[in-house]
Backbone bond lengths (Angstrom), bond angles and torsions (degrees), N, CA, C in turn:
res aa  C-N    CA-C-N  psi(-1)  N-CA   C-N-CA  omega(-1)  CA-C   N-CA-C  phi
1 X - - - 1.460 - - 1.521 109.73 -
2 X 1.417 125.20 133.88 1.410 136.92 179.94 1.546 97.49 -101.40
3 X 1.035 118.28 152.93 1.401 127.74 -173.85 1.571 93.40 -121.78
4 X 1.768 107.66 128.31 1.738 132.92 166.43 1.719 86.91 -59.71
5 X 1.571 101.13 152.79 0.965 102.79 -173.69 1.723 92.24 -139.57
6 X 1.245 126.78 114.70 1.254 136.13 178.00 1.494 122.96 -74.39
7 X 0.817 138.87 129.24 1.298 134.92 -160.39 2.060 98.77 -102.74
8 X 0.824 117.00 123.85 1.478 109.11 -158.53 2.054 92.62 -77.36
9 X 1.195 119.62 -40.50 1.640 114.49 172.69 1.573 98.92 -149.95
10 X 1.307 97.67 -177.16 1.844 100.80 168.95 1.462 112.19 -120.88
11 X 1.102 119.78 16.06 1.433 136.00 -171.14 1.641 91.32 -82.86
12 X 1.610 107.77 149.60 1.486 112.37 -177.60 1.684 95.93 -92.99
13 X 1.168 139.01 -157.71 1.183 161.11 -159.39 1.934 116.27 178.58
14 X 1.115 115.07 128.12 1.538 125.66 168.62 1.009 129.55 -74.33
15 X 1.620 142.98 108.93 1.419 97.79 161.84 1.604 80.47 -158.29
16 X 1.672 124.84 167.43 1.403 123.29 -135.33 0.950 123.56 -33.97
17 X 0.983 119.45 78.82 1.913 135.62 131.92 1.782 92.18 109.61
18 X 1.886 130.92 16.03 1.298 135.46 -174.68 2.137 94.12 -110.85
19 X 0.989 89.53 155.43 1.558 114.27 176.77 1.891 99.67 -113.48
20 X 1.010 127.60 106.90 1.436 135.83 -161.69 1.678 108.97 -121.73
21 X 1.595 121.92 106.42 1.474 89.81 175.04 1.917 120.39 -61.98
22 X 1.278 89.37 171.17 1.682 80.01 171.17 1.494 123.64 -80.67
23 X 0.949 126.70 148.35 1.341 137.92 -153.91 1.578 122.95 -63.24
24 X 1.548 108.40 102.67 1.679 111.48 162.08 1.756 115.34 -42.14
25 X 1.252 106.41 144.84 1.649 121.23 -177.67 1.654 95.36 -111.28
26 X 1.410 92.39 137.60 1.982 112.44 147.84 1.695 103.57 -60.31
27 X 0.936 112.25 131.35 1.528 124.49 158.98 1.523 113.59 -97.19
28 X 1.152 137.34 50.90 1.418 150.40 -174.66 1.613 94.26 -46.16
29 X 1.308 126.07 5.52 1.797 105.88 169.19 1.034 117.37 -110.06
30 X 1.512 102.91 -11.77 1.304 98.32 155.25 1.295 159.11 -72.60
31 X 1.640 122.09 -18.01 0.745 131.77 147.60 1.747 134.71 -26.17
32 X 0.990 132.20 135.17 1.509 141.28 -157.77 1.636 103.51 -112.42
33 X 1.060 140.55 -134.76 1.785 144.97 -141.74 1.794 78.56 -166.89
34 X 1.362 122.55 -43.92 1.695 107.35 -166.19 1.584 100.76 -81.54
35 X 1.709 104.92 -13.27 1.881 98.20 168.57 1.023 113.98 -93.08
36 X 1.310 138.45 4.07 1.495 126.97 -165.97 1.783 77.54 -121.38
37 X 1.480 140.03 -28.48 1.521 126.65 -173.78 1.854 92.46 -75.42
38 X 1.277 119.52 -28.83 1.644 109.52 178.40 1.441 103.49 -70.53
39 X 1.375 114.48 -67.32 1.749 109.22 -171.93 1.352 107.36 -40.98
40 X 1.250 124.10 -59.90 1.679 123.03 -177.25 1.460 120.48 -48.27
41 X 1.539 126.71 -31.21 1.321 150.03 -173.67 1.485 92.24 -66.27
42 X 1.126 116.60 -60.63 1.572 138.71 -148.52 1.659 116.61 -95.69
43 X 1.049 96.16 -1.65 1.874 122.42 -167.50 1.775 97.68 -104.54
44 X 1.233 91.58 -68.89 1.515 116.64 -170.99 1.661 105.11 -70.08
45 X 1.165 131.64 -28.32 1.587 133.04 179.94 1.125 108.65 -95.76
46 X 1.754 121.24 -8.10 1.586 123.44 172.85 1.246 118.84 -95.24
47 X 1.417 100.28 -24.29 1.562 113.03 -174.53 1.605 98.12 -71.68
48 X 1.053 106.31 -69.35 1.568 109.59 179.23 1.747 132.64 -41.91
49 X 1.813 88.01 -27.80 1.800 94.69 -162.03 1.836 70.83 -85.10
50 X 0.837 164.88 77.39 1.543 148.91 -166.55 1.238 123.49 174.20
51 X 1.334 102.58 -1.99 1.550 111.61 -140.79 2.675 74.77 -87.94
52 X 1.127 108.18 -61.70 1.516 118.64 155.68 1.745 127.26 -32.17
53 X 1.417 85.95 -43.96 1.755 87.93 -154.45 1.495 107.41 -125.19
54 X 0.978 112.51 48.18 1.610 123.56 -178.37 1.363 98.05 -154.05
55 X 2.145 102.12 141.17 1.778 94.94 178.48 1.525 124.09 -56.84
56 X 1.126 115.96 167.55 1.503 102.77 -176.33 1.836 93.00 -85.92
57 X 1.223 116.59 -13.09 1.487 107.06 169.13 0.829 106.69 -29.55
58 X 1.731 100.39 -78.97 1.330 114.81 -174.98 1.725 144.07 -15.71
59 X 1.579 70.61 -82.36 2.033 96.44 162.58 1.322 105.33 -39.65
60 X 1.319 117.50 -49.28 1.733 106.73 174.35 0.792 145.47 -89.85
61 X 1.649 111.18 1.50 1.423 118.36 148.91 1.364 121.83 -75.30
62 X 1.774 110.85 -16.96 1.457 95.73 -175.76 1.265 106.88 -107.54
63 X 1.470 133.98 13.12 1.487 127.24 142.23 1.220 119.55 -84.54
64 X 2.235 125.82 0.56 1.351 112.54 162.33 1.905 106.34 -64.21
65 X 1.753 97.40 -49.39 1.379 107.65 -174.84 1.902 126.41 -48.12
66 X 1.421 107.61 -16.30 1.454 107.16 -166.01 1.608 119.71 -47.93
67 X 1.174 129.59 -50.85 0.771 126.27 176.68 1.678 125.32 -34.15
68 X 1.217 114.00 -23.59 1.304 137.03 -162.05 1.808 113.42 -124.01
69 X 1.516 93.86 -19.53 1.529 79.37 -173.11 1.654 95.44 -153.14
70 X 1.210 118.55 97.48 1.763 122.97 -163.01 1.655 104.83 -153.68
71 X 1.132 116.50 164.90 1.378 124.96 -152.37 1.578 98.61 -89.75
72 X 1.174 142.91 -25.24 1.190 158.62 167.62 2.029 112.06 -44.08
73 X 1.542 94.96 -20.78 1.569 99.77 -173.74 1.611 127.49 -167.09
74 X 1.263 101.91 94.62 1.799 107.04 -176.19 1.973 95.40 -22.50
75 X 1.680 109.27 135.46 1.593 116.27 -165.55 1.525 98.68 -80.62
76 X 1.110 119.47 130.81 1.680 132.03 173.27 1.510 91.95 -81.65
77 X 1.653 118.43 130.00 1.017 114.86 -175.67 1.694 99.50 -85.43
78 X 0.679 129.71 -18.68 1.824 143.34 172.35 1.667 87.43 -42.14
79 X 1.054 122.05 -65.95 1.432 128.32 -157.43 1.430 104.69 -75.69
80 X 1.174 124.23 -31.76 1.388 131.03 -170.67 1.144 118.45 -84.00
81 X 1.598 117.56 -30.41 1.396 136.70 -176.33 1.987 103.72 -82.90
82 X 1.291 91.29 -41.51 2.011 90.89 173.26 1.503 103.30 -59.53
83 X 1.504 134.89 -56.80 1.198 126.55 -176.06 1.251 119.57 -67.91
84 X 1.250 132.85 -33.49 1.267 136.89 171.48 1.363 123.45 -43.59
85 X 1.567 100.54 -61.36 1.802 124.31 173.37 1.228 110.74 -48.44
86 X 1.171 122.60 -55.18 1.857 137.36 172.21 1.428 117.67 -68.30
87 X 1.260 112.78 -10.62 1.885 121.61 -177.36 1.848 83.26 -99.34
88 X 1.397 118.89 -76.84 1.578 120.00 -135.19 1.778 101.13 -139.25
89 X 1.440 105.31 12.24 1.558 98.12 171.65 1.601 116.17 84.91
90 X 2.082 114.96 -2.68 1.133 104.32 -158.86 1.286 105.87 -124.14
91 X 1.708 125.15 168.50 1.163 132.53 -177.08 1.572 118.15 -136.28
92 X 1.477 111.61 160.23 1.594 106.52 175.68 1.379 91.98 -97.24
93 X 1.548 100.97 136.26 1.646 134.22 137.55 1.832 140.68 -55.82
94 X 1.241 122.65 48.00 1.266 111.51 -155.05 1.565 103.75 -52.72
95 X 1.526 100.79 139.80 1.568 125.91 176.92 1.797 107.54 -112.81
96 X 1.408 103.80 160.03 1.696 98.58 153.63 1.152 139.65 -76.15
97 X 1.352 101.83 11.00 2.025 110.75 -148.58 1.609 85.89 124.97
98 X 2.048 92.95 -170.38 1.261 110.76 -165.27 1.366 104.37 -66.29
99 X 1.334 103.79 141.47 2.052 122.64 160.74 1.334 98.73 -93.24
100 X 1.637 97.07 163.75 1.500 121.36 161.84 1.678 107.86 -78.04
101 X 1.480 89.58 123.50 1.347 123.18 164.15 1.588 121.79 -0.02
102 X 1.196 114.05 -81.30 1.244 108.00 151.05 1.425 144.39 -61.88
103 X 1.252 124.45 -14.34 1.768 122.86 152.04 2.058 99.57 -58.14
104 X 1.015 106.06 -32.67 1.479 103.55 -151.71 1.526 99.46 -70.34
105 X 1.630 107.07 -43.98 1.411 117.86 -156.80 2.302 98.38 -76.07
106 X 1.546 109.06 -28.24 1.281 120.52 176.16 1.502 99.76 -68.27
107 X 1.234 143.02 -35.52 1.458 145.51 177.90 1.394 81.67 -57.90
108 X 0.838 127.66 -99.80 1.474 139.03 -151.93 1.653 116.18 -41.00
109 X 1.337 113.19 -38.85 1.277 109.93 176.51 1.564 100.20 -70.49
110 X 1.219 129.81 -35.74 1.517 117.62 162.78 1.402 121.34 -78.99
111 X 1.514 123.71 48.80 1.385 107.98 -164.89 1.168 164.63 25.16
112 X 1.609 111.67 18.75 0.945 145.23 166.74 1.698 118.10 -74.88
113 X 1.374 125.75 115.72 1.524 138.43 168.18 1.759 109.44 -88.63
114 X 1.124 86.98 124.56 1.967 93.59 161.94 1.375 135.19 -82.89
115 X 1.254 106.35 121.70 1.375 102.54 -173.67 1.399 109.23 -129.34
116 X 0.821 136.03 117.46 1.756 136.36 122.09 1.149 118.63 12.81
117 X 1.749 147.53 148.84 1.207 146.33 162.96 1.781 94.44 -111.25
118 X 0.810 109.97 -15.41 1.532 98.48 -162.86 1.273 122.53 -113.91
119 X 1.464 128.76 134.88 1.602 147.05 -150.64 1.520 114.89 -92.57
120 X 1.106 131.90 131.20 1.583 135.29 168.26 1.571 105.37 -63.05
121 X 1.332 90.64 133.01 1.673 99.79 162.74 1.317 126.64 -72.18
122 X 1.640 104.73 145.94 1.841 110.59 -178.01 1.338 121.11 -39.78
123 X 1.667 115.98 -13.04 1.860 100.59 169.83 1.326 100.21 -89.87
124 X 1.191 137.85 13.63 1.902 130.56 -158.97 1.226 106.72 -153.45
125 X 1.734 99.61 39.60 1.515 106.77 163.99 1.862 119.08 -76.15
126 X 1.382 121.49 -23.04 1.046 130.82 -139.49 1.524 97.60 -104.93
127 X 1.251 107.32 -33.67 2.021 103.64 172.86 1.654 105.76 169.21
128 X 1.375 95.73 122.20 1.727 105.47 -177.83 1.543 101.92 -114.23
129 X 1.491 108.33 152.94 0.982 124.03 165.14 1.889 134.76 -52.41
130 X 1.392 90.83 -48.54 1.840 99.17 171.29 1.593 101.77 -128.23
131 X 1.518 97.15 126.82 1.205 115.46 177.99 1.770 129.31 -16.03
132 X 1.208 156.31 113.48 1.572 113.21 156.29 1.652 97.38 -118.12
133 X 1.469 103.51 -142.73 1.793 107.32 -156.14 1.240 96.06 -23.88
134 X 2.065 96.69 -77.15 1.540 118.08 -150.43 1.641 113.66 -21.83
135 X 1.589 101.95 -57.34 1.093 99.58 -163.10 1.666 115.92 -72.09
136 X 1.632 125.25 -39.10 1.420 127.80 173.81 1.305 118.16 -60.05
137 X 1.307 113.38 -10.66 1.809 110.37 168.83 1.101 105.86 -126.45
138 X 1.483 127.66 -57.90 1.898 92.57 -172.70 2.174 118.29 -65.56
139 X 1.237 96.35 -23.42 1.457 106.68 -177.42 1.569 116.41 -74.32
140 X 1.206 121.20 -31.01 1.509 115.21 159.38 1.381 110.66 -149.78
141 X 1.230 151.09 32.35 1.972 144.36 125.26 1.090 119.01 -44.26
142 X 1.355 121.39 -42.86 1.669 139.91 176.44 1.975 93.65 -45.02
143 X 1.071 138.26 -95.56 1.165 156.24 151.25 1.478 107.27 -1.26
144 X 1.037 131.28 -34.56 1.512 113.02 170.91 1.545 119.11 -109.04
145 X 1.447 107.03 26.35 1.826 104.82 119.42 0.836 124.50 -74.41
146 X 0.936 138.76 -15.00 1.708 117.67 168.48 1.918 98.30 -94.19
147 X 1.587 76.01 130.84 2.104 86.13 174.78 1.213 119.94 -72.09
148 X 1.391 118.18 -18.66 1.724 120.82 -175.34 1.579 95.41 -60.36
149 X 1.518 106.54 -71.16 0.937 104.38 167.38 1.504 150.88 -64.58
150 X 1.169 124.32 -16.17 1.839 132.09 137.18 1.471 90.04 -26.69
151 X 1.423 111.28 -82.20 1.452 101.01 -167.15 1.247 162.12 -70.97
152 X 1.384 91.18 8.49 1.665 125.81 167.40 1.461 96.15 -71.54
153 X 1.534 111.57 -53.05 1.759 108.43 -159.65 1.501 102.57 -59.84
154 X 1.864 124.96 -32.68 0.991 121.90 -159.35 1.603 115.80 -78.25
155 X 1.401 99.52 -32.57 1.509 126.13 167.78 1.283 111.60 -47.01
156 X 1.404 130.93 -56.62 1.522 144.22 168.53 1.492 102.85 -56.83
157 X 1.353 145.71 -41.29 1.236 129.10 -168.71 1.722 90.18 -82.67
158 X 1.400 111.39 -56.01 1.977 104.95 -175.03 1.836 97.40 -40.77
159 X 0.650 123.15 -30.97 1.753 110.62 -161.62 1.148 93.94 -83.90
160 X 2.002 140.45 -18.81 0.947 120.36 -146.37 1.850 92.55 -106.91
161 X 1.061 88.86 -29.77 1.619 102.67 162.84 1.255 119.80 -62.38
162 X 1.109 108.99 -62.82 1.447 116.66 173.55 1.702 121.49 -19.59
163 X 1.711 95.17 -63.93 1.751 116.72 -161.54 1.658 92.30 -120.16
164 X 1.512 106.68 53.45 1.574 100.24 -178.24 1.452 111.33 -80.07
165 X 1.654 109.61 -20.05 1.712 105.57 -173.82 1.632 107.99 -102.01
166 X 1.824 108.48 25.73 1.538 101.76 157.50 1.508 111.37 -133.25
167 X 1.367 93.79 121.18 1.299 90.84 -171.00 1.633 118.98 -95.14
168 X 1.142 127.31 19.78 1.475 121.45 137.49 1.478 120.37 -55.25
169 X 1.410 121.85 -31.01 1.080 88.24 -154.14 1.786 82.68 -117.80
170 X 1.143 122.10 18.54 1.350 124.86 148.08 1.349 126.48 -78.15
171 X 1.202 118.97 -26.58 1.183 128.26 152.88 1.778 121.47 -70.62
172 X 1.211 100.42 -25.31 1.480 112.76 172.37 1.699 100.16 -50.08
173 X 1.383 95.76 -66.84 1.453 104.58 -172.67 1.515 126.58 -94.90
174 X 1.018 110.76 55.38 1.781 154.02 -161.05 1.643 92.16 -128.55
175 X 1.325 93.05 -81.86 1.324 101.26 -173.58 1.602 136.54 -67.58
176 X 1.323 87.79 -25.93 1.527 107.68 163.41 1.699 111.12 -54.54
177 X 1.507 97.95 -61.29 1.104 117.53 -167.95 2.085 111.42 -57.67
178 X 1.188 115.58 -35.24 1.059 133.23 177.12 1.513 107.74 -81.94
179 X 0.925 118.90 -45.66 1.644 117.22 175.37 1.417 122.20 -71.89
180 X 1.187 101.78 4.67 1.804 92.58 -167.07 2.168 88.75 -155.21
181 X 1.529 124.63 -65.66 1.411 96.54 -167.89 1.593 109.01 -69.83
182 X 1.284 110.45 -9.16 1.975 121.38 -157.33 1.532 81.01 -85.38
183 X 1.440 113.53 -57.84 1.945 90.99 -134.94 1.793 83.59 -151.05
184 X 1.233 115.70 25.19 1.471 113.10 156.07 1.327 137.40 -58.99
185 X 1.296 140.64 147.15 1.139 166.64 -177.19 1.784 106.22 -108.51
186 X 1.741 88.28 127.23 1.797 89.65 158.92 1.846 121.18 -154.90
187 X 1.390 103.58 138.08 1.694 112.18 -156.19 1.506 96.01 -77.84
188 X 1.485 103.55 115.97 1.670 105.56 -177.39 1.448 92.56 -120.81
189 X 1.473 112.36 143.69 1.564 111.52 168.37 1.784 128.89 46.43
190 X 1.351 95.15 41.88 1.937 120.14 -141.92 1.298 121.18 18.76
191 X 1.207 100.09 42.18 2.029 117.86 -179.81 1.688 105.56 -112.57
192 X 1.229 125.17 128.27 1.638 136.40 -157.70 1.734 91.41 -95.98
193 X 1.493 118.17 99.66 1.597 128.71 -176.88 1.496 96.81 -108.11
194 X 1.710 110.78 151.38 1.233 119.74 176.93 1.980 109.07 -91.87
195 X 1.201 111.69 132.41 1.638 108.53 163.94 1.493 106.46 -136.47
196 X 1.758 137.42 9.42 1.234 104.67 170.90 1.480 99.01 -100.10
197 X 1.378 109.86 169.74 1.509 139.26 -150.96 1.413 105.65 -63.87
198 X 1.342 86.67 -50.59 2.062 92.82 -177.67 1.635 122.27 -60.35
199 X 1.368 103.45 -42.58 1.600 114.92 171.23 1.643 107.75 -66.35
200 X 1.468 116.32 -50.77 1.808 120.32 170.53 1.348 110.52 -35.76
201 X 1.169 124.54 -79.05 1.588 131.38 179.63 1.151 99.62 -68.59
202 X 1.141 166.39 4.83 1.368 137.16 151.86 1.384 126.44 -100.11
203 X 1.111 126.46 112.56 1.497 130.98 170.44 1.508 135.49 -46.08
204 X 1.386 112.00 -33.33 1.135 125.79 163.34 1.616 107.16 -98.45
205 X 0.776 145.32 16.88 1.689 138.23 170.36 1.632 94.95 -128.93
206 X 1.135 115.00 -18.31 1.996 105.28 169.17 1.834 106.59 -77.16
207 X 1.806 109.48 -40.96 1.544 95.04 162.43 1.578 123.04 -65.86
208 X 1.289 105.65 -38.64 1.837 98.19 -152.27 1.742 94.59 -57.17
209 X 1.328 117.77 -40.39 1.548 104.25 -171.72 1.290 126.26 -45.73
210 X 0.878 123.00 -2.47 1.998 154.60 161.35 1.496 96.15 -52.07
211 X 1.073 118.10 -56.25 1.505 125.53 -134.16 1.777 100.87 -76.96
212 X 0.864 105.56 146.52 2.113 130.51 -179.24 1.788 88.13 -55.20
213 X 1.398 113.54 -41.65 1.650 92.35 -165.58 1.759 113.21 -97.17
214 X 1.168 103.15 27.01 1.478 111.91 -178.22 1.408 106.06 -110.74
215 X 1.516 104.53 117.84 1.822 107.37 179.25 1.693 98.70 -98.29
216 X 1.287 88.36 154.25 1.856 102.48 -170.23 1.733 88.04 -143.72
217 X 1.306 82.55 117.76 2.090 98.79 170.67 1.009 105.46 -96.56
218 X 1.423 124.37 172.93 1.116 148.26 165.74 1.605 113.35 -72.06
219 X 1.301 155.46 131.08 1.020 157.65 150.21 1.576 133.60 10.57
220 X 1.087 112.18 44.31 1.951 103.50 -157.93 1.267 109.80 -108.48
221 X 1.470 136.93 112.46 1.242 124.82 -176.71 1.420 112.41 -95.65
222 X 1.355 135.16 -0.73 1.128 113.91 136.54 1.322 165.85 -80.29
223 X 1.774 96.65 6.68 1.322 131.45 150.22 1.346 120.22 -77.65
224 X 1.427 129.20 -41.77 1.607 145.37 138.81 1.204 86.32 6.21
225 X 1.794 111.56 -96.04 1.318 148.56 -141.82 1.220 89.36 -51.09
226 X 1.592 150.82 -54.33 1.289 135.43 173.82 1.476 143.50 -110.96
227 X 1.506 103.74 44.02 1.321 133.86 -155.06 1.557 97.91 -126.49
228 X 1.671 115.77 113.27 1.397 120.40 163.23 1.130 125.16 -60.24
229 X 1.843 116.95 173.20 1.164 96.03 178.24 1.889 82.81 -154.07
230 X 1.496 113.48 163.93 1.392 110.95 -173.48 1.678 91.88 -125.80
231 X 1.514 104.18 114.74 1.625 93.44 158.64 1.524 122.04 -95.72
232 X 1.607 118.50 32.23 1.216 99.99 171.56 1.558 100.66 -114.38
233 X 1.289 140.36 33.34 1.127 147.74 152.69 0.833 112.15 -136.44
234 X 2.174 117.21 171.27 1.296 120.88 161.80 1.523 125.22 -63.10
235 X 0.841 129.29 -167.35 1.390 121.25 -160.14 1.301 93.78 -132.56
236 X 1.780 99.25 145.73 1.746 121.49 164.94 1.310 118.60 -104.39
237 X 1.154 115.59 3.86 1.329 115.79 -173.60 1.880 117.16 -140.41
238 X 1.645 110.92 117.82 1.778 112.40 171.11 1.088 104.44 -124.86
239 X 1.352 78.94 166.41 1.596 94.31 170.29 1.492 126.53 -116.51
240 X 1.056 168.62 120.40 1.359 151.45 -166.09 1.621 122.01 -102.18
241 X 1.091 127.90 122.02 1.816 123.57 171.65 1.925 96.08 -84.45
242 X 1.682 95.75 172.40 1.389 111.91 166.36 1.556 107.83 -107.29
243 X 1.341 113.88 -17.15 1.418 95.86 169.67 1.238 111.48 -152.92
244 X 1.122 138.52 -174.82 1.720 120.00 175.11 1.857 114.38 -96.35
245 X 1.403 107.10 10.75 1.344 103.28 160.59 1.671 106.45 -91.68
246 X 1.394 115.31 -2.36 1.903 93.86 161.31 1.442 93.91 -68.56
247 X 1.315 142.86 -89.08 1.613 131.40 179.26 1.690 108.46 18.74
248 X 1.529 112.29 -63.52 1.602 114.70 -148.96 1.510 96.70 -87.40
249 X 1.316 119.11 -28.33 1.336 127.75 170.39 1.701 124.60 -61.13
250 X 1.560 98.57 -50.42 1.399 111.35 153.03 0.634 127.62 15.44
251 X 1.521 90.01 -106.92 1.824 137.30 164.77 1.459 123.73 -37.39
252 X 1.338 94.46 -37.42 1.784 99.52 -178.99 1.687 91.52 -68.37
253 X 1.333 138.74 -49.54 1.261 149.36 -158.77 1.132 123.86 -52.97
254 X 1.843 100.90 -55.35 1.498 125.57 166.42 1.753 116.85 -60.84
255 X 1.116 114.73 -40.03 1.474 124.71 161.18 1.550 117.36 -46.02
256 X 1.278 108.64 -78.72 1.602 126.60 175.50 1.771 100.56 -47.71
257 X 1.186 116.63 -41.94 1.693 105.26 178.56 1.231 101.87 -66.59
258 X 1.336 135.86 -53.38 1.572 130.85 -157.40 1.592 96.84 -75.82
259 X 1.235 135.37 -50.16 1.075 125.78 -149.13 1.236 116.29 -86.85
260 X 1.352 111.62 8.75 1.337 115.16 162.08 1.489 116.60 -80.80
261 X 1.353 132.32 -2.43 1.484 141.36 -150.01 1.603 89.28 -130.53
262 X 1.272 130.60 1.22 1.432 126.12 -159.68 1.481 110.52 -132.40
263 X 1.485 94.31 145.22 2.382 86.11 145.59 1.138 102.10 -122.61
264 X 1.723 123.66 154.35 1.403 128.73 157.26 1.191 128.13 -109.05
């Protein structure tokens, strides 16, 4: 089941120096018994395939979150958005699917995450092409209990705002962004654990990273900076950090490279 998505007006809204539509709603009645038998399917087979191969950050951010976000009940963003605000200052944004680039990166500099209302069907448990719920909340909500990290994400949307009319270095942080919160790798306890979002929610892209034909680099964001990436497949190629201050370092990196080529 796809969920109608009402647009509450078409009128824009102001607020520091962003043009914002006004805000899409969860319709939580809508939901059916064949969406709450997928979330539970998909909750409960992630938790487990994970229990090994996911950071233990992670894992422990998403047993701070349970109360709020557990396989027992498609997540009311009402409920998710009170804990969030009171954990790290942040809230979900309902979207239709993917936005343009820059709406996305302005969410974020206001702490705002995008999410999807709507669930993959029981043949398209295993890996979809464009995101929906599963993946925008169990694959990265977990993670913004912790504020360091809240504030990394928020940091990445200010920069995207920031340098929105150059697009090198929007693409900079494209790729950044894809290499490290999407489908990152990080060396815990010299054991190789999954924490970006795309590998979390997916069942088949949390095994394949196993696999003999999957190369995993070392951390380099100035290889990042000119390194493709395909989102209409799984991926052959990671990268791994040792801690999540390479992330904050990154960023400082990708900055200092571009802004030598620039004025602002």
């Amino acid at each position: 089941m796809i969920l109608v998505f009402v647009q509450e007006a078409s009128v824009l809204w102001r607020t520091e120096a962003f043009f914002i539509p006004l805000r899409m709603k969860q319709h939580y009645d809508l939901y059916d018994e064949q969406d709450l038998k997928v979330w539970k399917i998909l909750f409960e087979r992630q938790v487990e395939n994970l229990k090994s191969k996911a950071s233990l950050h992670y894992l422990s951010c998403l047993r701070e979150v349970e109360t709020v976000l557990n396989a027992k009940e498609i997540p009311n963003f009402e409920s998710l958005n009170t804990f969030l605000f009171n954990q790290s200052g942040w809230q979900i944004e309902v979207v239709p699917g993917l936005i343009p680039v820059h709406e996305f990166f302005e969410l974020l500099a206001r702490r705002r995450f995008c999410s999807s209302t709507w669930l993959r069907k029981m043949e398209q448990l295993d890996y979809l092409e464009e995101p929906d719920m599963f993946h925008d909340i169990f694959g990265h909500i977990p993670l913004f209990a912790d504020k360091n990290y809240a504030d990394l994400m928020q940091r990445i949307g200010a920069l995207g705002v920031q340098y929105k009319e150059h697009s090198a270095i929007i693409d900079g942080l494209e790729r950044f962004y894809w290499f490290t919160i999407e489908f990152g790798l990080i060396r815990e306890l010299d054991t190789l654990k999954i924490y970006g979002a795309g590998i979390i929610s997916s069942y088949g892209e949390s095994n394949h990273i196993y696999l003999p034909d999957v190369e995993i680099r070392i951390f380099d964001i100035v290889e990042i900076l000119k390194t493709d990436f395909d989102k209409s497949t799984i991926q052959k190629l990671y990268y791994e950090i040792s801690s999540f201050e390479d992330l904050h370092k990154g960023l400082d990196i990708l900055v200092s490279e571009f802004a030598k080529n620039i004025s602002v």
